[in-house]
DSSP file (Angstrom, degrees, kcal/mol; ACC not computed):
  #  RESIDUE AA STRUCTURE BP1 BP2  ACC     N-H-->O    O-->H-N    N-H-->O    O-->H-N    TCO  KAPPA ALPHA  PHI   PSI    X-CA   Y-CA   Z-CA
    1    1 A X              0   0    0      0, 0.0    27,-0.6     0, 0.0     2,-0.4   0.000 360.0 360.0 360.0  84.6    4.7   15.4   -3.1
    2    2 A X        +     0   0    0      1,-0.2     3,-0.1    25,-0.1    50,-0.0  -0.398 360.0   6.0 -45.0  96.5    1.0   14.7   -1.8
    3    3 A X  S    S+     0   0    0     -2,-0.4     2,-0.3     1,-0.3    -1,-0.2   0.914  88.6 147.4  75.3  72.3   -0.9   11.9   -2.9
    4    4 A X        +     0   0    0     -3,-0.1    23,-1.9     2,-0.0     2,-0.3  -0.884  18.2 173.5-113.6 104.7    2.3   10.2   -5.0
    5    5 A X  E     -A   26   0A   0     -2,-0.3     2,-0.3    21,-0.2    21,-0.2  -0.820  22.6-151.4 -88.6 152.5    2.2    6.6   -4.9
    6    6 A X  E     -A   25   0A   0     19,-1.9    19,-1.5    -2,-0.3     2,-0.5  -0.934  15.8-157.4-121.2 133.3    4.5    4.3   -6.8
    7    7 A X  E     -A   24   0A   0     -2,-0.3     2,-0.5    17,-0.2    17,-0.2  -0.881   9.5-168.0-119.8 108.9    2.9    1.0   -7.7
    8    8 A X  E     -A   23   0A   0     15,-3.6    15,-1.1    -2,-0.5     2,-0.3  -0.955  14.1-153.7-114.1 110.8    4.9   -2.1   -8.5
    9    9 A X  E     -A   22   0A   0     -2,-0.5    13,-0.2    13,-0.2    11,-0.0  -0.655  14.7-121.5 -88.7 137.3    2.8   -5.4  -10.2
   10   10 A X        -     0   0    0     11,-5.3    11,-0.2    -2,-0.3    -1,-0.1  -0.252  16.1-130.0 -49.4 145.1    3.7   -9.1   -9.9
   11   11 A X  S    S+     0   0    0      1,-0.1    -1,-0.1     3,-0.0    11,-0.1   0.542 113.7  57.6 -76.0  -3.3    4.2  -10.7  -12.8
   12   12 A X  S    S+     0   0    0      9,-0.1    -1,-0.1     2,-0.1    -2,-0.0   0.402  75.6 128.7 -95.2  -2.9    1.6  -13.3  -11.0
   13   13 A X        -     0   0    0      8,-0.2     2,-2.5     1,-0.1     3,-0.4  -0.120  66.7-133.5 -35.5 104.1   -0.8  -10.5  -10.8
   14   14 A X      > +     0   0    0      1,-0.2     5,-1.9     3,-0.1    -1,-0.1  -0.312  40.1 166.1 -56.9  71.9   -4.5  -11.7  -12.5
   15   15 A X  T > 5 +     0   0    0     -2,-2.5     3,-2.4     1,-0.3    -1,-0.2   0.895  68.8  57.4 -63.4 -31.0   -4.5   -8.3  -14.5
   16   16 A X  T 3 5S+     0   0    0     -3,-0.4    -1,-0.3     1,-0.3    -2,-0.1   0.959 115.1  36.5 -70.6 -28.2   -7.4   -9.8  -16.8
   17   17 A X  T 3 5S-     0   0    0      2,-0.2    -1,-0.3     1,-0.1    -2,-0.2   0.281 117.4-107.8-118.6  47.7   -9.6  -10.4  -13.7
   18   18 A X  T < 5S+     0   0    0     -3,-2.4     2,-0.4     1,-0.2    -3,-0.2   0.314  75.2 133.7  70.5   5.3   -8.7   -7.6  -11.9
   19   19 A X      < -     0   0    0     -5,-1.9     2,-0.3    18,-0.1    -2,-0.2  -0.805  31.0-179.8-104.6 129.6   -6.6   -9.3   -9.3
   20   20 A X        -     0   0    0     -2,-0.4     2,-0.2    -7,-0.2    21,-0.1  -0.852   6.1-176.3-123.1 148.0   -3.2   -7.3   -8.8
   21   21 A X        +     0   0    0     -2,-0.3   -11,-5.3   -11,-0.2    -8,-0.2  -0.926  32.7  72.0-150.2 162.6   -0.4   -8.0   -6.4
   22   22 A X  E    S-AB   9  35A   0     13,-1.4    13,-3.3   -13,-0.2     2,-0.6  -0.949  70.2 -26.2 145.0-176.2    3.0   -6.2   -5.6
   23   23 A X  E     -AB   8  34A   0    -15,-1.1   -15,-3.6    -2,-0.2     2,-0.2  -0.638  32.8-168.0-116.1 173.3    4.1   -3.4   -4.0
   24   24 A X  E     +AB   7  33A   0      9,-2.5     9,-1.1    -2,-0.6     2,-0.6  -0.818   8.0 177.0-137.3 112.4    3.1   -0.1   -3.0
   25   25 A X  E     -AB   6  32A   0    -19,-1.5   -19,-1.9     7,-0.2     2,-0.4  -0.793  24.1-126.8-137.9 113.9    5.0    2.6   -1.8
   26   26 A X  E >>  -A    5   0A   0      5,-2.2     4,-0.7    -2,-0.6     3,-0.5  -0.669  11.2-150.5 -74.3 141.0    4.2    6.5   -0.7
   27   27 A X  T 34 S+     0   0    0    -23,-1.9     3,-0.4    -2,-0.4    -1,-0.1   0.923  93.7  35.5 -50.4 -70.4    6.3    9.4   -2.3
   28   28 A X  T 34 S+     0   0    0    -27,-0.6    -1,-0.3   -24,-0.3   -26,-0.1   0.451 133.7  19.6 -91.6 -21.4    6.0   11.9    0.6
   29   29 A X  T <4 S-     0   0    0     -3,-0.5    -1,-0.3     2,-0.1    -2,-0.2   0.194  91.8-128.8-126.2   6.3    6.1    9.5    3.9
   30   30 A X     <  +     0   0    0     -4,-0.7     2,-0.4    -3,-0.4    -3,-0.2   0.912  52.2 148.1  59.2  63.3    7.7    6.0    2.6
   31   31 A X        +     0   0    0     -5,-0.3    -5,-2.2    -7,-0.1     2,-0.5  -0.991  22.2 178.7-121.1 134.7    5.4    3.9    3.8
   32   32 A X  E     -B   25   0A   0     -2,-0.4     2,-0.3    -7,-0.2    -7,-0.2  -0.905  24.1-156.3-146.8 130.3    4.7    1.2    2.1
   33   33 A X  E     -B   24   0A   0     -9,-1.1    -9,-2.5    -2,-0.5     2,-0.9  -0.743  18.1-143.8-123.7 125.3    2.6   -2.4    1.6
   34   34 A X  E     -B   23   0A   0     -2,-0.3     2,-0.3   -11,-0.2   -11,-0.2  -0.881  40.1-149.2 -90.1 132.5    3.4   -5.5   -0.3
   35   35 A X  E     -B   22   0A   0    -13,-3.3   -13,-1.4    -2,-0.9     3,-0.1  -0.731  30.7-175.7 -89.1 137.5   -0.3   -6.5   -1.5
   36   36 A X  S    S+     0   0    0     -2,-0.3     2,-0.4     1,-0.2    -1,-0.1   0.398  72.5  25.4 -95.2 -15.7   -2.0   -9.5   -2.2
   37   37 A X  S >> S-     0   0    0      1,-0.1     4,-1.4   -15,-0.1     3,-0.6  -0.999  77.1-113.4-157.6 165.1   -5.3   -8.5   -3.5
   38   38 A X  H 3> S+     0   0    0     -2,-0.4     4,-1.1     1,-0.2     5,-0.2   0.804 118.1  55.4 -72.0 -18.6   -6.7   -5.4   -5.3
   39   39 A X  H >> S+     0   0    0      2,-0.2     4,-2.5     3,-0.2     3,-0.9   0.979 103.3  58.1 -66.0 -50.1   -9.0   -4.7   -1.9
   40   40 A X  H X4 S+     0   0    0     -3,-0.6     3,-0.9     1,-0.3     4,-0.3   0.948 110.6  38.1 -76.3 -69.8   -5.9   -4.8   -0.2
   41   41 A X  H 3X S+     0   0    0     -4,-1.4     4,-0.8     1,-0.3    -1,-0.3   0.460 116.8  49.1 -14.3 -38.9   -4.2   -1.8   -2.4
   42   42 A X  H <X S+     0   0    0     -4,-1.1     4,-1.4    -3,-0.9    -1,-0.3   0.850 108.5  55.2-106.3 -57.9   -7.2    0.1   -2.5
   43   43 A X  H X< S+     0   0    0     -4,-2.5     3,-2.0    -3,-0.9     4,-0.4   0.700 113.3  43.9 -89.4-120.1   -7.5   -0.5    1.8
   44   44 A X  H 3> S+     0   0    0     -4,-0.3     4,-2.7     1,-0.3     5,-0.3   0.395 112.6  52.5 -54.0 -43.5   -3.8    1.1    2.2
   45   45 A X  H 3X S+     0   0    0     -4,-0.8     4,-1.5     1,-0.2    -1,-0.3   0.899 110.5  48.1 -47.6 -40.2   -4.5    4.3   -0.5
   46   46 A X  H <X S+     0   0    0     -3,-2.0     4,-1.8    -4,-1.4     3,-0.3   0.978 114.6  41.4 -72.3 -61.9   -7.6    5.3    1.2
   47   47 A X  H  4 S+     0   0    0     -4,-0.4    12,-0.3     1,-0.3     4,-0.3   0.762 115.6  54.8 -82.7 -12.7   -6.1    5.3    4.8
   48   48 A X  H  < S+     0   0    0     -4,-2.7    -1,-0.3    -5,-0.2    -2,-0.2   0.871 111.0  51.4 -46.1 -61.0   -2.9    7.0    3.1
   49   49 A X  H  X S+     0   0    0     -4,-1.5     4,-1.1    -3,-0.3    -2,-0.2   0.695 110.8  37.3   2.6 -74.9   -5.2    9.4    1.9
   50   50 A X  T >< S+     0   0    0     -4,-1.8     2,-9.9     2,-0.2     3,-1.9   0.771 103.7  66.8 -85.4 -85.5   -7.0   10.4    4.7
   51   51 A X  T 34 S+     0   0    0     -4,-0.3    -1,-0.2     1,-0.2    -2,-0.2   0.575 102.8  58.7 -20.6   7.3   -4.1   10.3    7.0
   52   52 A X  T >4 S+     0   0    0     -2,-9.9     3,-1.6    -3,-0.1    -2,-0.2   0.751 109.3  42.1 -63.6 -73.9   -3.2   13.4    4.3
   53   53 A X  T << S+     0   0    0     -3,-1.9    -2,-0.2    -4,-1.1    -3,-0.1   0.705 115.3  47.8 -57.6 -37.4   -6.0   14.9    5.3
   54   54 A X  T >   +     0   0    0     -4,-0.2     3,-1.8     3,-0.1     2,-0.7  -0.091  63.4 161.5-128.6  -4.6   -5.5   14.1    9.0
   55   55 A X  T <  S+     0   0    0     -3,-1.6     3,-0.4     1,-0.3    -1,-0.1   0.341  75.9  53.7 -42.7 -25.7   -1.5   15.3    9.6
   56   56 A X  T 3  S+     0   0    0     -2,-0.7    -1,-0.3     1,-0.2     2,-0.2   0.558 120.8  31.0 -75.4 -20.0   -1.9   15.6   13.7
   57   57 A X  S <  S-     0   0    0     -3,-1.8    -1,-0.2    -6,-0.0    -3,-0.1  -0.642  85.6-161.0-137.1  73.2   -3.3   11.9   13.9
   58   58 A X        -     0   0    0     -3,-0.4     2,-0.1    -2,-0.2   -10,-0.1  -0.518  18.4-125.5 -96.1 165.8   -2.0    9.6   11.3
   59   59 A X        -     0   0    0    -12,-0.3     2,-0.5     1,-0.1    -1,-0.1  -0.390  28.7-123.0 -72.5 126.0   -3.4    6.8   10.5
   60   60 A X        -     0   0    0     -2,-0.1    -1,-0.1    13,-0.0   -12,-0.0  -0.592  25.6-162.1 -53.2 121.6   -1.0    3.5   10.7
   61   61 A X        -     0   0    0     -2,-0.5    13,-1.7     1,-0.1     2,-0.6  -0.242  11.5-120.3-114.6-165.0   -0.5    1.4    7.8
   62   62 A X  E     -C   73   0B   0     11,-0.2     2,-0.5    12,-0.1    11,-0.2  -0.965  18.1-163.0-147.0 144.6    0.7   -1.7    7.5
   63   63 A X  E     -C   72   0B   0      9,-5.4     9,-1.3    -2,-0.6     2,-0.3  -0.983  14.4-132.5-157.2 148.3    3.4   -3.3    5.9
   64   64 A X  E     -C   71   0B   0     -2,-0.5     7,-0.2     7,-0.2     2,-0.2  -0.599  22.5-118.8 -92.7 109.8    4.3   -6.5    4.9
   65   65 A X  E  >> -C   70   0B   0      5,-1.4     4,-0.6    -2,-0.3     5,-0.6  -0.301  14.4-151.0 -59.4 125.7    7.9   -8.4    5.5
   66   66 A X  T  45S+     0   0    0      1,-0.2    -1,-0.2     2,-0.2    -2,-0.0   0.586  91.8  42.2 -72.9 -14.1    9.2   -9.1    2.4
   67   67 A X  T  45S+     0   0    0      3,-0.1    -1,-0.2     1,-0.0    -2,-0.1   0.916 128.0  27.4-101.1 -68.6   11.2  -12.4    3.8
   68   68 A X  T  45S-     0   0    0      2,-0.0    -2,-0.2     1,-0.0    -3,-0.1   0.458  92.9-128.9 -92.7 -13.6    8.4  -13.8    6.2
   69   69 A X  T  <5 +     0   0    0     -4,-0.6     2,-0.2    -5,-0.1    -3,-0.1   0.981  62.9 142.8  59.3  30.0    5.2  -12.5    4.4
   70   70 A X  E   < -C   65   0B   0     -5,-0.6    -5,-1.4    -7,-0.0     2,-0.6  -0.582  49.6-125.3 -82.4 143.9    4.1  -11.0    8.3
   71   71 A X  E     -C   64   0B   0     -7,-0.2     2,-0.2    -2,-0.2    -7,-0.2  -0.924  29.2-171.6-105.2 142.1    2.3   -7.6    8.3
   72   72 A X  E     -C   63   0B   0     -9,-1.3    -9,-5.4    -2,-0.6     2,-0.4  -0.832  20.4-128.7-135.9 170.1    3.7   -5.2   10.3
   73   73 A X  E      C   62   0B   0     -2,-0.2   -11,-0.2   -11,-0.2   -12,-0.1  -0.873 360.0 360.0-123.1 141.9    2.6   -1.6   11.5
   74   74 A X              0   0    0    -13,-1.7    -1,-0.2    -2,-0.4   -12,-0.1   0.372 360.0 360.0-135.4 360.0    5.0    1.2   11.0
């Protein structure tokens, strides 16, 4: 399923001023990012995205240990 995300918000998410956090997770490879800021969300769809576009070179993304709050590349 191409271009699937599922999107899980904090309940500290600032929805009224546009500031989201939580996680986010693609259908079709698992890969997936806990976010801190709506740039951050936005930064992993896009390069999800293209790496779609891209299937012979994909892109890495980066994802965040849920324990230690560390980003890691998978």
């Amino acid at each position: 399923m191409r271009g699937a995300f599922v999107v899980q918000l904090d309940k500290a998410s600032l929805r009224a001023q546009g500031q989201f956090e939580g996680w986010v997770e693609e259908v079709d490879s698992g890969k997936q990012l806990r976010f801190h800021s709506t740039e951050e969300l936005l930064a992993f769809l896009h390069r999800r995205m293209e790496a779609a576009r891209e299937p012979e070179n994909p892109t890495p993304c980066v994802q965040s240990d849920e324990h230690s709050g560390r980003s890691l590349e998978k």
